[in-house]
DSSP file (Angstrom, degrees, kcal/mol; ACC not computed):
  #  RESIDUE AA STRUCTURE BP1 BP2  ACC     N-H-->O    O-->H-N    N-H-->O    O-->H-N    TCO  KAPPA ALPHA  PHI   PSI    X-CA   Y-CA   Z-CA
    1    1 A X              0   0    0      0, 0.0     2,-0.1     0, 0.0     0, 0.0   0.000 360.0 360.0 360.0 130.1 -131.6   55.3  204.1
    2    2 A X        -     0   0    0      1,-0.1     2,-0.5     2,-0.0     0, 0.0  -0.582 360.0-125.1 -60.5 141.4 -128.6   52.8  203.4
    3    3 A X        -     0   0    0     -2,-0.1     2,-0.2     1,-0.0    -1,-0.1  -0.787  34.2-113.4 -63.5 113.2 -125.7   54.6  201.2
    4    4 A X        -     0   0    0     -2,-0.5     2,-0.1     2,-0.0    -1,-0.0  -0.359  16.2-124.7 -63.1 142.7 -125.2   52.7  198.5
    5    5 A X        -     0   0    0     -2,-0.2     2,-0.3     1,-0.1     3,-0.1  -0.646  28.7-157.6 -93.4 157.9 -121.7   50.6  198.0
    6    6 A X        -     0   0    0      1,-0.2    -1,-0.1    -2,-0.1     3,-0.0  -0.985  26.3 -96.9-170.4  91.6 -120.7   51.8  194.7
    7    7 A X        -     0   0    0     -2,-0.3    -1,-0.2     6,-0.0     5,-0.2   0.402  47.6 -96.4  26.8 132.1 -118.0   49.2  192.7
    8    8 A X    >   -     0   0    0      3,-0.3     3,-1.2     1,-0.1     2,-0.8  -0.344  62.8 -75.8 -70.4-176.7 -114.2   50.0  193.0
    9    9 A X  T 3  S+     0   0    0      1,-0.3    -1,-0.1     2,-0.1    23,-0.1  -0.691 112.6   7.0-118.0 131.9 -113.3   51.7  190.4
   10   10 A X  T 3  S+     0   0    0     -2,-0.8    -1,-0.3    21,-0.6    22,-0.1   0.663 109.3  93.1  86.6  23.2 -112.8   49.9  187.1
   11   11 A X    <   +     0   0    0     -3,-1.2    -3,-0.3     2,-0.1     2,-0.3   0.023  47.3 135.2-151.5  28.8 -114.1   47.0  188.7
   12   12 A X        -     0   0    0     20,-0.2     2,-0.1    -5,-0.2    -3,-0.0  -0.713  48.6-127.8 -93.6 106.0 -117.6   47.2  187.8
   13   13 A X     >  -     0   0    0     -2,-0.3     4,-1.7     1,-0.2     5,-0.1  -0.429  29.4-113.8 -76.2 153.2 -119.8   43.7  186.5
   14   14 A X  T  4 S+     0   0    0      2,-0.2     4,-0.4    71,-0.2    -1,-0.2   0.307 122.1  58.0 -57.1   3.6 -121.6   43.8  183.4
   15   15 A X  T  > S+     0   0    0      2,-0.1     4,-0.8     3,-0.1     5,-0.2   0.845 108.5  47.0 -89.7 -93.4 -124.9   43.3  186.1
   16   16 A X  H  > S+     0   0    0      2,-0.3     4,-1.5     1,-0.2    -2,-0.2   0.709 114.2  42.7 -11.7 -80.5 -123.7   46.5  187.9
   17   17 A X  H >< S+     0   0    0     -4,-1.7     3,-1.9     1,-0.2    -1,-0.2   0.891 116.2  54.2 -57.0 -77.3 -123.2   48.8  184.4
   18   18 A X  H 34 S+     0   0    0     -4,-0.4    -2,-0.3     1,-0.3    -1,-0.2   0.651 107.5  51.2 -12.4 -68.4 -126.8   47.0  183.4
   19   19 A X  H 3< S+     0   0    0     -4,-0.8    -1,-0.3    -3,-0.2    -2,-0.2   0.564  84.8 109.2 -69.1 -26.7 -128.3   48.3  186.7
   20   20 A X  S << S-     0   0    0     -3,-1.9     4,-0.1    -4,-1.5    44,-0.1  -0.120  74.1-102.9 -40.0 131.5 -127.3   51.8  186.2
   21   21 A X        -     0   0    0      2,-0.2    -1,-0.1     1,-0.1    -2,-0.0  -0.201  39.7 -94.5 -54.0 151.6 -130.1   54.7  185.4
   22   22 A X  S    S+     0   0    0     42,-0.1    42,-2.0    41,-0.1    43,-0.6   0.881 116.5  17.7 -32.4 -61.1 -130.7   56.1  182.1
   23   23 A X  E    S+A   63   0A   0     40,-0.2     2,-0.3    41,-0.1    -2,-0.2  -0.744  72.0 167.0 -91.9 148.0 -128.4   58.7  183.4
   24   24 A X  E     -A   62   0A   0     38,-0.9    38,-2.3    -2,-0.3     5,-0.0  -0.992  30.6 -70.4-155.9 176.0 -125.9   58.9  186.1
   25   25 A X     >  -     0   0    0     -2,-0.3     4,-1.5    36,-0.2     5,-0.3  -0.006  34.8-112.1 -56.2 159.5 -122.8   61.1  187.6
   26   26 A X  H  > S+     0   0    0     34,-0.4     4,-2.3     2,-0.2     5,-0.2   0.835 114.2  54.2 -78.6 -13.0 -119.6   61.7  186.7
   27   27 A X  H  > S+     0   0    0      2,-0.2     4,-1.9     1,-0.2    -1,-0.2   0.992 113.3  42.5 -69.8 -60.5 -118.2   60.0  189.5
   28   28 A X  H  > S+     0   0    0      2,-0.3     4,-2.3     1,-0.2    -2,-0.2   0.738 114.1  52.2 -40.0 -35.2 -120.0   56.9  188.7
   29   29 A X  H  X S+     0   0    0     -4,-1.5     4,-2.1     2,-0.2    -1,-0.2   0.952 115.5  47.2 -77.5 -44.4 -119.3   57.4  184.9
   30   30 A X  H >X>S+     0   0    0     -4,-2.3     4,-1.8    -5,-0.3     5,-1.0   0.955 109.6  45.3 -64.0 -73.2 -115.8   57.7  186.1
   31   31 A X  H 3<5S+     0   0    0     -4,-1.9   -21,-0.6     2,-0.3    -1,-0.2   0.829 116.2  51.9 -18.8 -64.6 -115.5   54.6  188.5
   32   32 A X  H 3<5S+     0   0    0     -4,-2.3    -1,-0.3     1,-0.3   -20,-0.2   0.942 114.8  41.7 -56.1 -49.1 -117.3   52.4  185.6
   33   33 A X  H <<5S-     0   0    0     -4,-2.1    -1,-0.3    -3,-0.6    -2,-0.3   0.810 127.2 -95.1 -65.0 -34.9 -114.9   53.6  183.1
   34   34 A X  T  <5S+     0   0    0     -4,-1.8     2,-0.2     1,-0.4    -3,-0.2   0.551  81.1 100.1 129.1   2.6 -111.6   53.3  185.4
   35   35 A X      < -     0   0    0     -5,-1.0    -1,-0.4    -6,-0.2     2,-0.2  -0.739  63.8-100.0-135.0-175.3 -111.0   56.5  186.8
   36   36 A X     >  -     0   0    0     -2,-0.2     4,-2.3    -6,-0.1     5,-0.2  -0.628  35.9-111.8-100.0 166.3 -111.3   58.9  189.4
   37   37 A X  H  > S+     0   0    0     -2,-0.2     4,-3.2     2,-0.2    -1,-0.1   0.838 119.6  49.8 -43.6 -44.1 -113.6   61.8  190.2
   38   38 A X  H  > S+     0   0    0      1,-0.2     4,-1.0     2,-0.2     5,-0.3   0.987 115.1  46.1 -63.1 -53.8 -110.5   64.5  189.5
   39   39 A X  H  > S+     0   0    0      1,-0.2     4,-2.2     2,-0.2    -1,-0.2   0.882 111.4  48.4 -38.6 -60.7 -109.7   62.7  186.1
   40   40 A X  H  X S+     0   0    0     -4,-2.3     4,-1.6     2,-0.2    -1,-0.2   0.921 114.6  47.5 -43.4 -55.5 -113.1   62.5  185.1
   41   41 A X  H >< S+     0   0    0     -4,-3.2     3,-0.8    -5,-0.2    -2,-0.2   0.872 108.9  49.1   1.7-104.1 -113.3   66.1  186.0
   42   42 A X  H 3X S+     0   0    0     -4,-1.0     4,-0.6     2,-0.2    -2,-0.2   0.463 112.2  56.1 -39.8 -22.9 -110.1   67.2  184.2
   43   43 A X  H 3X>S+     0   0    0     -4,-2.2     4,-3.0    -5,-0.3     5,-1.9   0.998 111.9  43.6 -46.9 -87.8 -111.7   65.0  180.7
   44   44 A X  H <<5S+     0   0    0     -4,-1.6    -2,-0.2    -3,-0.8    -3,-0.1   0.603 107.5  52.5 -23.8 -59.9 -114.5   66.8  180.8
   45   45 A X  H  45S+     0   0    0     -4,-0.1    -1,-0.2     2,-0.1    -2,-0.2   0.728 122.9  34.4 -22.5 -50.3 -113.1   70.5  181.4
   46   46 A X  H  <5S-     0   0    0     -4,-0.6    -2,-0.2    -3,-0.5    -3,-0.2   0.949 117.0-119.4 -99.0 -61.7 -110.6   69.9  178.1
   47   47 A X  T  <5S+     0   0    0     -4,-3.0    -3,-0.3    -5,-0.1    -4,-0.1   0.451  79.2 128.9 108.9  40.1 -113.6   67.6  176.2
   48   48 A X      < +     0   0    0     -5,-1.9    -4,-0.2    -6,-0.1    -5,-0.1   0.624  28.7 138.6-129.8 -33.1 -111.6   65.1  176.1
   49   49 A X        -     0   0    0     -9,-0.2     4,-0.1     1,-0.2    -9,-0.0   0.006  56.5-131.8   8.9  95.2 -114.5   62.5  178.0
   50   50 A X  S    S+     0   0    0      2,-0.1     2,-0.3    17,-0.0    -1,-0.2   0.608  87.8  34.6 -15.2 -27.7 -114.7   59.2  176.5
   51   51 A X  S    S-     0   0    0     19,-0.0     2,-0.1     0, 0.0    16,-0.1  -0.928 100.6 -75.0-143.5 152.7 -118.5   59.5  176.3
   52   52 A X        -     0   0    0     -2,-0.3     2,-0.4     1,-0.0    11,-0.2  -0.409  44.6-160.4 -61.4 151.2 -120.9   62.1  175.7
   53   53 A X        -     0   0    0      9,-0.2     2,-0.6    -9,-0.1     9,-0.2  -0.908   7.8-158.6-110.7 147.8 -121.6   64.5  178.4
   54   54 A X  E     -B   61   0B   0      7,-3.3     7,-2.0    -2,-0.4     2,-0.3  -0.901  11.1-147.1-123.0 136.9 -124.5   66.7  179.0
   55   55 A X  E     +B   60   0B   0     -2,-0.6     2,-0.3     5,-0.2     5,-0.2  -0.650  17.8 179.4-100.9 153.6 -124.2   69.8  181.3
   56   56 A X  E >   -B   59   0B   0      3,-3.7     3,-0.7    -2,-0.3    -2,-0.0  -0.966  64.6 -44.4-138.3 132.5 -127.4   70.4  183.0
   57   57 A X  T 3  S-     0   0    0     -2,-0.3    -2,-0.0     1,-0.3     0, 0.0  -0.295 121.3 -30.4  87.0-153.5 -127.0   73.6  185.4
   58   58 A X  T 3  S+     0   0    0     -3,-0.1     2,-0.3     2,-0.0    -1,-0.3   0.247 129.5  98.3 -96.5  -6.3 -123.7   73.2  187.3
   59   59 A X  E <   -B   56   0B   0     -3,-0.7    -3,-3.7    -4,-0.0     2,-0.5  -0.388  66.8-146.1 -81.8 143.8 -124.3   69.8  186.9
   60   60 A X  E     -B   55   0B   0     -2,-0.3     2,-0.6    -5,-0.2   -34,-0.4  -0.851  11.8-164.0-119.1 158.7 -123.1   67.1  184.5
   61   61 A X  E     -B   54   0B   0     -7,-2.0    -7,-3.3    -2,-0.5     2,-0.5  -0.885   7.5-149.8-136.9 117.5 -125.4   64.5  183.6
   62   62 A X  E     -A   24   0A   0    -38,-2.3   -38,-0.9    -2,-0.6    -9,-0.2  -0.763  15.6-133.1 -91.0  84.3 -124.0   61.3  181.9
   63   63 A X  E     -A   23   0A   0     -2,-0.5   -40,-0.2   -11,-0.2   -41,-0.1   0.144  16.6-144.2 -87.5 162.2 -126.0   59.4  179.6
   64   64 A X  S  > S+     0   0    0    -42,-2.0     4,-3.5     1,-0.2     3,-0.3   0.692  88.2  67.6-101.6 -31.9 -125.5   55.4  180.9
   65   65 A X  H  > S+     0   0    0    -43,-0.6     4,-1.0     2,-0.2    -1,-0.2   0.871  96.9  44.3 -78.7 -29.2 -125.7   54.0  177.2
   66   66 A X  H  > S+     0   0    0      2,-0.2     4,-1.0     3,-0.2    -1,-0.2   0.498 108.3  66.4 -60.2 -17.9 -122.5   55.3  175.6
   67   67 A X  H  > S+     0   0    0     -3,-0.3     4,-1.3     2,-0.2     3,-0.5   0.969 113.2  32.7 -73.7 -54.6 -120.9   54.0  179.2
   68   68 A X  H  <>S+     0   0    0     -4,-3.5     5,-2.5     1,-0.3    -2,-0.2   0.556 114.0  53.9-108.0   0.7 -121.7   50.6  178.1
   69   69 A X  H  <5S+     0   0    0     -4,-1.0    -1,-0.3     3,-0.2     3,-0.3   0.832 110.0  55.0 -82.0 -24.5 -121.3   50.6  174.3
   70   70 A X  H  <5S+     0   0    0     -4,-1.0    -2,-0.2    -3,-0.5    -3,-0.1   0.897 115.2  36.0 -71.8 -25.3 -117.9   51.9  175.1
   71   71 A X  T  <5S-     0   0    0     -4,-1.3    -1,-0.2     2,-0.1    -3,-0.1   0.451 115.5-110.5-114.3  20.1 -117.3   49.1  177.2
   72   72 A X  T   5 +     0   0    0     -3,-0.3     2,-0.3     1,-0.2    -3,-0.2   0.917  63.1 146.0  82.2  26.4 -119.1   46.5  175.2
   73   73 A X      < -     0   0    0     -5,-2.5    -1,-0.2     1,-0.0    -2,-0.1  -0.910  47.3-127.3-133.6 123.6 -122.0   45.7  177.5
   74   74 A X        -     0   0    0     -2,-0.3   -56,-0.2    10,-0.1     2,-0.1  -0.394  33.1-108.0 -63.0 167.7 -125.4   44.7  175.9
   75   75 A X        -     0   0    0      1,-0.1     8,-0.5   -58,-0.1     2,-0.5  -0.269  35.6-108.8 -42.1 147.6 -128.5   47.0  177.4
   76   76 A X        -     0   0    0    -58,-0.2     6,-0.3     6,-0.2    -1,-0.1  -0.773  58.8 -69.9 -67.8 146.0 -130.5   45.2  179.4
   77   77 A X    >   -     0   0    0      4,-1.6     3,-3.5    -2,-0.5     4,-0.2   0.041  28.5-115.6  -3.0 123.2 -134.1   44.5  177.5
   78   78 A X  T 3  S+     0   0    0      1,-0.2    -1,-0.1     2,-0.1     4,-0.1   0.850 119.0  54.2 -50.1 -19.8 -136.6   46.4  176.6
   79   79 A X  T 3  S-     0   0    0      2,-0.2    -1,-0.2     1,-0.0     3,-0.1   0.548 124.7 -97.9 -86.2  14.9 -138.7   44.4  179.0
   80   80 A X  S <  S+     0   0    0     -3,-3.5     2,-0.4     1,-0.3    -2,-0.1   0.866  83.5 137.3  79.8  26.1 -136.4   45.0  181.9
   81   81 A X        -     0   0    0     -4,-0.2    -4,-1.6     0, 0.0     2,-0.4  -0.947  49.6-131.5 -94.6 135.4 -134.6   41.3  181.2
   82   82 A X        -     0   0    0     -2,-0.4    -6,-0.2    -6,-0.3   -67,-0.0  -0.651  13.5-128.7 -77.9 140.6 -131.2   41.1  181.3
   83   83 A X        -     0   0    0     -8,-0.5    -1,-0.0    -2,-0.4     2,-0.0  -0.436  34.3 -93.1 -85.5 174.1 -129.3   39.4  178.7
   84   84 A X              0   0    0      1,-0.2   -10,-0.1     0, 0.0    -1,-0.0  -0.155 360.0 360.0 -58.3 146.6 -126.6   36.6  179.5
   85   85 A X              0   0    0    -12,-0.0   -71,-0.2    -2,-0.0    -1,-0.2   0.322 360.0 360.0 134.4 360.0 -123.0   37.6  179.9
């Protein structure tokens, strides 16, 4: 299985945040938003996270739709179309 190449970080297209899963990581949450895994971290730890987080476990679990109202990126369609933009 290929690794998938993963955006630089903050540098992420409005096709790319579309493509994301309902949920995703905090490294990925981080990357879309502009930061790095520690930052994202250290956010999280004080509650300080731009977006909600949900702890599942030891994991934390990022919901994908607060990533892209924050940054102003429609949803794709409910039929799985993407809009323009």
């Amino acid at each position: 299985m290929t690794p998938q190449i993963q955006p630089k970080r903050g540098q992420w297209t409005s096709r790319q945040l579309r493509a994301l899963p309902a949920t995703t990581d905090v490294k990925t949450a981080g990357s879309a938003l502009g930061m790095g895994l520690w930052k994202a971290r250290a956010l999280i730890r004080d509650g300080q996270f731009p977006v909600p987080v949900i702890r599942h476990g030891s994991r934390y679990i990022v919901p994908t739709r607060p990533i892209l109202a924050l940054l102003d990126v429609e949803p794709a369609g409910v039929d799985g179309a993407v809009s323009a933009g």
